[in-house]
Backbone as CSV, one residue per row, in Angstrom:
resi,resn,N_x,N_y,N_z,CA_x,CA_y,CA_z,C_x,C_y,C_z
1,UNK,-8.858,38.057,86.864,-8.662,39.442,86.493,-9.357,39.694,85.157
2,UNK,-10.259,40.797,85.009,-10.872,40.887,84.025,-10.161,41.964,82.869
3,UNK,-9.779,41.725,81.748,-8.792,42.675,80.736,-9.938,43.844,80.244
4,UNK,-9.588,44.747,80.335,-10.267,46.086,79.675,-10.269,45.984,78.466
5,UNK,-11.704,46.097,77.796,-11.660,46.051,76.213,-11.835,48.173,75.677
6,UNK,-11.058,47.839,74.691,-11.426,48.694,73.762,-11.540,48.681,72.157
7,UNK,-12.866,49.481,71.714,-12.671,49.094,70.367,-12.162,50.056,69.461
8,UNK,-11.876,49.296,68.196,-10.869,50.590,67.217,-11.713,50.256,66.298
9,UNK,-11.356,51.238,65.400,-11.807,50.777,63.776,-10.677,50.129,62.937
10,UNK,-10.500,49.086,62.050,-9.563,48.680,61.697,-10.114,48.424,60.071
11,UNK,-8.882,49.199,59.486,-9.271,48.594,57.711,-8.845,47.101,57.498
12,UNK,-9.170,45.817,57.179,-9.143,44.690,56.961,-9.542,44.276,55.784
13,UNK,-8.575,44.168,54.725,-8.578,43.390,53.659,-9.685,45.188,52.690
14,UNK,-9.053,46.019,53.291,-10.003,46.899,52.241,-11.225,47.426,53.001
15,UNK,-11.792,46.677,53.935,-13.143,46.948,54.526,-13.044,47.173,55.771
16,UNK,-13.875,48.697,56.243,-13.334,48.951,57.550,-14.483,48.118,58.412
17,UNK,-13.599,47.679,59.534,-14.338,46.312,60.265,-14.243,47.225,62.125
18,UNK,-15.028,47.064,62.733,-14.804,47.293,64.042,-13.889,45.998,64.929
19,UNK,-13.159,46.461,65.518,-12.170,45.452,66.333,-11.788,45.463,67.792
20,UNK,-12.623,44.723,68.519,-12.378,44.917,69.602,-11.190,44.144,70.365
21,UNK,-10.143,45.082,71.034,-9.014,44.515,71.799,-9.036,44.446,72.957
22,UNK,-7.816,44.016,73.717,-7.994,44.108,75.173,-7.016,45.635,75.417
23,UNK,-7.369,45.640,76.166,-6.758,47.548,76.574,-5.474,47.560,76.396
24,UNK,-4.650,46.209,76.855,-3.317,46.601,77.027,-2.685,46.547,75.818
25,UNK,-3.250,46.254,74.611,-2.479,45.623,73.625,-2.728,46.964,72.787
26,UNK,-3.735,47.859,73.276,-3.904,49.029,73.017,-3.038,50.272,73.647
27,UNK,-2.867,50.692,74.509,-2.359,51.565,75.237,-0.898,51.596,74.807
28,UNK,-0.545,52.893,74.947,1.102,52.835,75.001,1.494,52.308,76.649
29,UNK,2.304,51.698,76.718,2.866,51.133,78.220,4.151,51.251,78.093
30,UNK,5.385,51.774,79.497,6.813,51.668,79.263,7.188,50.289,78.843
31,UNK,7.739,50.129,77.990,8.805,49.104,77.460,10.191,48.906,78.489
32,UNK,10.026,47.569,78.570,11.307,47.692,79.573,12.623,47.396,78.592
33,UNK,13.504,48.488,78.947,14.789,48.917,77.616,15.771,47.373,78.046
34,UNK,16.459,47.512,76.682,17.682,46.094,76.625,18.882,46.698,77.095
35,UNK,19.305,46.104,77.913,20.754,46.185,77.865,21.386,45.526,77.676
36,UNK,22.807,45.785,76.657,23.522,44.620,76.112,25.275,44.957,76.697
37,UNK,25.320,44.447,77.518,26.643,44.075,78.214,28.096,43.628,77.021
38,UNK,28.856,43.916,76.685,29.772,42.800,76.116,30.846,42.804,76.656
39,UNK,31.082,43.172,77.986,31.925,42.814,78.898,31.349,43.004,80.006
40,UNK,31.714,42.054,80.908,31.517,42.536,82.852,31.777,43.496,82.736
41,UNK,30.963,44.169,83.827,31.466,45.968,84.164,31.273,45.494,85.899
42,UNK,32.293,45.239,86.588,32.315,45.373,88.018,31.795,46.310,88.290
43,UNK,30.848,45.937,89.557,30.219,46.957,90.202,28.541,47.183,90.100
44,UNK,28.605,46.453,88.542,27.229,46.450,87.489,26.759,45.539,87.545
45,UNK,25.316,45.628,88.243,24.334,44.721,87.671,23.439,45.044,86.414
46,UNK,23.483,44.110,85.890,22.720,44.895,84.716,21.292,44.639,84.691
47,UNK,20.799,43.972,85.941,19.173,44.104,85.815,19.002,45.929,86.663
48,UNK,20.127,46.437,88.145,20.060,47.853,88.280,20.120,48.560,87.210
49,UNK,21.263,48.188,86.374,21.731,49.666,84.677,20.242,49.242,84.325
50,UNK,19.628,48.564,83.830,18.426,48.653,83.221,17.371,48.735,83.848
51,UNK,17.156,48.970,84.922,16.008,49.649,86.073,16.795,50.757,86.020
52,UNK,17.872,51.655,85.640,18.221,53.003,85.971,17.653,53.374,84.690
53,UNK,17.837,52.885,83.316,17.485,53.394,82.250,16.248,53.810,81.864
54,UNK,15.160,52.522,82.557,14.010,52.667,82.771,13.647,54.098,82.981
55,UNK,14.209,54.195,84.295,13.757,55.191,85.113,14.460,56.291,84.386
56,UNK,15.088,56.733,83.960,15.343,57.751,82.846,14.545,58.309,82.093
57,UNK,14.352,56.989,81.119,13.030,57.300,80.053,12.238,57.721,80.559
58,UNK,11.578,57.063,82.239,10.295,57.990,82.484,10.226,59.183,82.980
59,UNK,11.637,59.564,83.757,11.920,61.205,84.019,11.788,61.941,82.881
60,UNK,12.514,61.472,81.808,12.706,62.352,80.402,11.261,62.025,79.649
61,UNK,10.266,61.414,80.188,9.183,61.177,79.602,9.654,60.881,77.996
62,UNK,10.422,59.656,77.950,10.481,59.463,76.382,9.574,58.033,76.297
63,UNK,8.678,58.142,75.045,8.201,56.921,75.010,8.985,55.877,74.269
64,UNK,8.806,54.694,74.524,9.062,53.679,73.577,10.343,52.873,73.668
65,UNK,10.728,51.913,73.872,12.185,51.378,73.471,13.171,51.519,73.375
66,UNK,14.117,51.139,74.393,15.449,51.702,74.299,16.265,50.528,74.427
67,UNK,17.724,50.917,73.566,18.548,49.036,73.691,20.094,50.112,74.215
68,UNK,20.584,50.223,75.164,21.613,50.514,75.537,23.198,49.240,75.489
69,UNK,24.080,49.574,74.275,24.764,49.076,74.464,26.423,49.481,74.853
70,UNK,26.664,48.522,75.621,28.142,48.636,76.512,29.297,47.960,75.449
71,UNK,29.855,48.610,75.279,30.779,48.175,73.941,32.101,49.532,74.346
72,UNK,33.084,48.545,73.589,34.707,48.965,73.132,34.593,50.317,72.242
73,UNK,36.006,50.882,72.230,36.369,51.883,71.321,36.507,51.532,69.755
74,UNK,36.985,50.041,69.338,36.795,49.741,68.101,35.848,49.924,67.506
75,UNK,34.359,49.292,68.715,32.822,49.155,68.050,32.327,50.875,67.683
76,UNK,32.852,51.743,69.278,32.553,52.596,68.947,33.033,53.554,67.261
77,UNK,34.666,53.455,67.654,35.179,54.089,66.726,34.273,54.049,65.197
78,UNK,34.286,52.827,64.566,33.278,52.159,63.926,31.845,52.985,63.496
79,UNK,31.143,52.999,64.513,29.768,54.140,64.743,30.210,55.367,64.308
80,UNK,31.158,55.508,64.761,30.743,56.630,64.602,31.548,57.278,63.176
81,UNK,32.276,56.594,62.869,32.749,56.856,61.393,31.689,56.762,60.263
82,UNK,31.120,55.707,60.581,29.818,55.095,59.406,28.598,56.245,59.822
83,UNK,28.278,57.014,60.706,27.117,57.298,61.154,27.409,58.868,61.080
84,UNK,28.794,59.532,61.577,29.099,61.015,62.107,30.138,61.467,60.719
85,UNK,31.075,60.305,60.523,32.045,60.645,59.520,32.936,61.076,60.609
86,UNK,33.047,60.544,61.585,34.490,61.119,62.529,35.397,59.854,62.662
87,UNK,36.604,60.003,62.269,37.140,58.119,62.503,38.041,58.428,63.819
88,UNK,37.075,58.478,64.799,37.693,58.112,66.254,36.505,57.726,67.315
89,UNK,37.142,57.279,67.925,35.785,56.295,69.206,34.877,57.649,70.001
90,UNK,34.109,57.638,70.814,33.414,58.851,71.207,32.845,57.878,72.909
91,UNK,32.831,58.695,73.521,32.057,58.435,74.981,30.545,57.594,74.641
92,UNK,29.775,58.173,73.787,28.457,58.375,73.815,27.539,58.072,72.477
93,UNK,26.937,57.954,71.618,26.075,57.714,70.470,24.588,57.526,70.632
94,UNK,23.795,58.097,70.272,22.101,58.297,70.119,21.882,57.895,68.773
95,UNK,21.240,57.164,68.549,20.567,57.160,67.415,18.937,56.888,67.548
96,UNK,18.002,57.441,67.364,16.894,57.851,67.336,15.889,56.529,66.351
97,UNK,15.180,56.362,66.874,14.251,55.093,66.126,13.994,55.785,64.891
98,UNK,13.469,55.184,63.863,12.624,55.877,62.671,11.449,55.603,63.153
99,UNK,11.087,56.969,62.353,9.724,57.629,62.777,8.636,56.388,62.372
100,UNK,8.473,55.550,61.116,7.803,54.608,61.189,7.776,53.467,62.093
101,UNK,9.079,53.464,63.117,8.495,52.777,63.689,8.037,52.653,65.258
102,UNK,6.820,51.942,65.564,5.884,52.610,67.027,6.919,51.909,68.329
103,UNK,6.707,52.458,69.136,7.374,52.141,70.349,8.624,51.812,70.384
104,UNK,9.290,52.676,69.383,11.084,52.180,69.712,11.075,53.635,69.846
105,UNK,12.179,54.236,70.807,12.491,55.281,70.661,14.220,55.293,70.143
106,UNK,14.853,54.013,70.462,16.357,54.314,69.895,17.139,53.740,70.204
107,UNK,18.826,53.499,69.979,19.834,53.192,70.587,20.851,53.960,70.955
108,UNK,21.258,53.322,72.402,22.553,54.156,72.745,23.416,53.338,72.642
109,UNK,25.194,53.426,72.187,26.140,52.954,72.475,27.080,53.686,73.305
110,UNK,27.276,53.241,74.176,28.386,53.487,75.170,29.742,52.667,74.985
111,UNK,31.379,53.610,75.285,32.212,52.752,75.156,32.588,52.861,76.689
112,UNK,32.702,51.481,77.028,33.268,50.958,78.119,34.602,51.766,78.404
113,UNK,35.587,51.741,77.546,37.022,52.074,78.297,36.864,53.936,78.118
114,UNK,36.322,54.391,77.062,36.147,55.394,77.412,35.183,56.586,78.766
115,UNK,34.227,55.145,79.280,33.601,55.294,80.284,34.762,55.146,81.465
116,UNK,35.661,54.435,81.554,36.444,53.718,82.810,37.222,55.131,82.752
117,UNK,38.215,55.594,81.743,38.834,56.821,81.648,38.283,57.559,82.666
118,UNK,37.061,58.321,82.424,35.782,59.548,82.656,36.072,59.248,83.745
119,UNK,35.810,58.012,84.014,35.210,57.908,85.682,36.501,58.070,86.611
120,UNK,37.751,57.536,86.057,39.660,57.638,87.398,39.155,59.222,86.849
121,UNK,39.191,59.844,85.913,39.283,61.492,86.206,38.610,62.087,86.658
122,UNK,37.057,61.594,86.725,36.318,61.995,87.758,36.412,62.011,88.628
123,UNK,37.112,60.645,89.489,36.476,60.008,90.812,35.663,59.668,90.967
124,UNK,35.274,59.022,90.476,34.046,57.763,90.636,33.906,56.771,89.839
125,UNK,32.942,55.795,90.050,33.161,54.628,89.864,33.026,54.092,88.292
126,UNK,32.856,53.414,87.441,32.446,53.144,86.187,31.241,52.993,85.979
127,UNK,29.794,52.076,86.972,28.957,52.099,86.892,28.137,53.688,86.752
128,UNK,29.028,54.231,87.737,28.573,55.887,87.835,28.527,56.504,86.419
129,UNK,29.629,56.430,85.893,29.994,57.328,84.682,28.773,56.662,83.560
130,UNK,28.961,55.134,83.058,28.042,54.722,82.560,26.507,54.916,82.537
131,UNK,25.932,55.973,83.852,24.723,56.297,84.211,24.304,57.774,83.645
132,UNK,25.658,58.323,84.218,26.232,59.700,83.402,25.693,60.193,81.579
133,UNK,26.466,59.102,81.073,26.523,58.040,79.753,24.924,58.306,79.346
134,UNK,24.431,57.403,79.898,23.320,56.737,79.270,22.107,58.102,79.676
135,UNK,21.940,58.434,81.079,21.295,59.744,80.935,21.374,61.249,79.982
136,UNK,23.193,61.251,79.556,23.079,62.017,77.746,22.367,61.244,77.150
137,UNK,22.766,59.943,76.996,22.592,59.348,75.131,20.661,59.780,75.795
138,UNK,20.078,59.352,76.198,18.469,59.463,76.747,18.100,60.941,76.195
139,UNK,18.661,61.437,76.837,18.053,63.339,76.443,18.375,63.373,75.149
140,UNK,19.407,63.232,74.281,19.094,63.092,73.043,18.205,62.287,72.314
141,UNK,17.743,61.379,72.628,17.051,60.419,72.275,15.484,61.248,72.382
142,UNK,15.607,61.727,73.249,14.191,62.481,73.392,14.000,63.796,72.770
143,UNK,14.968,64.130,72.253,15.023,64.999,70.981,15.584,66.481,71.419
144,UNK,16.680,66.438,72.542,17.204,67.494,72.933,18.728,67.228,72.095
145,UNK,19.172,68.336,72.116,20.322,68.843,71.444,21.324,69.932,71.819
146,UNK,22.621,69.267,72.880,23.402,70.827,73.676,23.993,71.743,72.565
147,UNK,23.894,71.405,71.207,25.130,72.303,70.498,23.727,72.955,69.886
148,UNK,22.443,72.759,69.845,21.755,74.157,69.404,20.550,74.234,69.858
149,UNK,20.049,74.126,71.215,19.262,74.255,71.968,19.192,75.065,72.993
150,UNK,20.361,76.154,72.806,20.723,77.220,74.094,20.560,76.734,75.253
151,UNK,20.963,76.044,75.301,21.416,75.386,76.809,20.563,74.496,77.247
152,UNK,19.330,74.435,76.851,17.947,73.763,77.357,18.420,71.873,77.921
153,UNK,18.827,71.265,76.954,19.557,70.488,77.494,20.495,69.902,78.419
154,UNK,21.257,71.444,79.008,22.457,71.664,79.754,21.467,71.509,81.143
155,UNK,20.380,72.265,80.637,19.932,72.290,82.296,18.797,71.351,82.441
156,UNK,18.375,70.893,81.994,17.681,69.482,82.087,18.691,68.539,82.666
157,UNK,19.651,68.180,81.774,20.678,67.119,82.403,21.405,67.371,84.060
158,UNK,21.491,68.604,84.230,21.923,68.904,85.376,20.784,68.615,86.870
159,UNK,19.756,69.197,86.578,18.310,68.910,87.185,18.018,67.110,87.334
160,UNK,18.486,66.758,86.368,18.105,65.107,86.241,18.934,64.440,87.181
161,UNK,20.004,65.127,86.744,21.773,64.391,87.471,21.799,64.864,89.175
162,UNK,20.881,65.921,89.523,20.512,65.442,91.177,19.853,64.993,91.404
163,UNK,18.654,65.031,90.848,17.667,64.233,90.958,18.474,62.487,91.355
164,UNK,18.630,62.321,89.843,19.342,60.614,90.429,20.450,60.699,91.112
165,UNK,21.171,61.640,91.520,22.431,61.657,92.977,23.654,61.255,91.967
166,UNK,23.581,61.351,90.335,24.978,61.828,89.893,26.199,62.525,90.072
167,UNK,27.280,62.573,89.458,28.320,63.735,89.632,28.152,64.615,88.613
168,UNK,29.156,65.417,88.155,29.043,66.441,87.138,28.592,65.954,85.596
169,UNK,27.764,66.358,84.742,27.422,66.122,83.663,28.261,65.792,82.775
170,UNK,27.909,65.210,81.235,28.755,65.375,80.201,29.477,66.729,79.691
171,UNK,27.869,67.071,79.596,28.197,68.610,79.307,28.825,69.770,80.123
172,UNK,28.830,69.476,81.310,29.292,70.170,82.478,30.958,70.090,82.475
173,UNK,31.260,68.311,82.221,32.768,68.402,82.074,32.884,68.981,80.777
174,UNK,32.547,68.730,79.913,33.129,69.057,78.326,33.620,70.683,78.525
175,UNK,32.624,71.495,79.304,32.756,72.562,79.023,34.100,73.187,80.241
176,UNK,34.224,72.773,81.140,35.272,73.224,81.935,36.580,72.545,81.414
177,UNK,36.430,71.214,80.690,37.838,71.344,79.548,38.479,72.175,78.849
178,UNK,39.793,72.384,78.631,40.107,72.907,77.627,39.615,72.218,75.992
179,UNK,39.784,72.732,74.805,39.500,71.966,73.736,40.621,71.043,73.599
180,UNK,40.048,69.791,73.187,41.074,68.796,72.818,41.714,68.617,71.637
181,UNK,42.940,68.228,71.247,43.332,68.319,69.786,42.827,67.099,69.096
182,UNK,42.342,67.499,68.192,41.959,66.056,66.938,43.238,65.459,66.976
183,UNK,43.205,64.320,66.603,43.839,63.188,66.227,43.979,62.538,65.063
């Protein structure tokens, strides 16, 4: 197999030098995202959750790196105190790569028991809800926003969520809730 060259210009030591690479080491290419398990999730394979995530990023056309992790309400709670200033656990967390750096686009944390909850009140399964999960934390990641994007988000996620043969959205339940009382 013969590798595709391309050349760049590259500053080296001060002096700009021509540099020829092989294509791939050039090109942006999907990154295949991490998933980090810290408990069994029956039902879950986690080479499928991370071929679903995949396939996320490339619906949502986000480039670059994604590490999805499956974690508790402590870990969450945690996040999101240090990160939001809220001291209680949350479904969901995005955090967005820095801009310096190339091909990461971000992390999601997901909490497991708050996923298992979602899903007995849903009706459906945990792997489900966790897909639910990770297709929000994604659209944020790609730089959408439901609390000030007039909805643009609302209906992306909904469009996405038949697309992959989901149930009702995050945002879809949040909003047919009543408001919940802080704690």
């Amino acid at each position: 197999m013969e590798a595709d060259w391309c050349a760049k210009n590259r500053k080296i030591r001060g002096i700009n030098r021509l540099v020829v690479l092989p294509q791939f080491l050039t090109s942006s290419f999907p990154m295949q995202p991490t998933v980090i398990l810290e408990r069994h999730v029956p039902g879950l394979s986690e080479r499928h959750f991370q071929a679903f995530v995949a396939e996320v990023c490339r619906l949502t056309k986000l480039a670059g790196g994604v590490t999805v992790l499956v974690t508790g309400n402590r870990q969450m709670r945690t996040l999101n105190r240090r990160f939001r200033g809220k001291n209680t656990a949350t479904d969901v967390l995005s955090f967005p790569g820095p801009a310096f750096v190339k091909d990461f686009a971000g992390d999601i944390a997901i909490s497991l028991e708050i996923a298992a909850k979602n899903a007995r009140s849903g009706g459906h399964s945990i792997p489900t809800e966790l897909r639910i999960l990770t297709l929000h934390g994604v659209l944020h990641l790609a730089g959408y926003d439901h609390e000030s994007d007039n909805g643009e988000m609302t209906r992306i996620e909904m469009r996405l969520r038949r697309k992959l043969a989901l149930p009702a959205s995050l945002i879809e339940r949040a909003k047919a809730q009543p408001p919940r009382a802080q704690t």
